[in-house]
C-alpha atoms as one frame of an Amber mdcrd trajectory, in Angstrom:
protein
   1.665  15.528  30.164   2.375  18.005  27.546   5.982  15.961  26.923   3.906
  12.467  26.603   1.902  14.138  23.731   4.960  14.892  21.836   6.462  11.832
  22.621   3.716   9.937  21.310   3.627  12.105  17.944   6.934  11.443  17.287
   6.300   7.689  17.181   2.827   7.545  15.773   3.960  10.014  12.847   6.584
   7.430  11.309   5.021   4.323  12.441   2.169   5.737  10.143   3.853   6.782
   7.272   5.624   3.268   7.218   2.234   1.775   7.406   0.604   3.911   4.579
   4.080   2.975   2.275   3.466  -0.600   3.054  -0.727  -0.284   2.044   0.414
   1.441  -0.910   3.264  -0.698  -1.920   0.613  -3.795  -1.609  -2.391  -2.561
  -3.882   0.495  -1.111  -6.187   1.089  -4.743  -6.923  -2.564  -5.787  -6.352
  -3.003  -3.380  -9.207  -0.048  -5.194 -11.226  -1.471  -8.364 -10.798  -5.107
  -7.753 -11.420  -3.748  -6.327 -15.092  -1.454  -8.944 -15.713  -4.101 -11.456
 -14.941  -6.676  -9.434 -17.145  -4.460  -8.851 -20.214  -3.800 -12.524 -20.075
  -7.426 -13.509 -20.418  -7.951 -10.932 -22.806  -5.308 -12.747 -24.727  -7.168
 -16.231 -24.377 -10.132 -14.668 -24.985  -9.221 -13.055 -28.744  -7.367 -16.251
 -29.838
């Protein structure tokens, strides 16, 4: 029992941490977008 806990640690751990880079990664360039896209209509807007 007590080796099935550590056996599923060891895989949850990772598996998380590559799930929380991927989130991150995502609304990094959610972020990117959503300011390129609001610069640019700040731009139509002031000319």
């Amino acid at each position: 029992m007590f080796n099935q806990c550590i056996l599923v640690i060891l895989i949850f751990f990772p598996t998380l941490s590559i799930v929380q880079n991927k989130m991150c990664q995502s609304v990094s360039k959610l972020h990117n977008t959503f300011h390129k896209l609001s610069s640019h209509l700040l731009d139509i807007l002031h000319s």
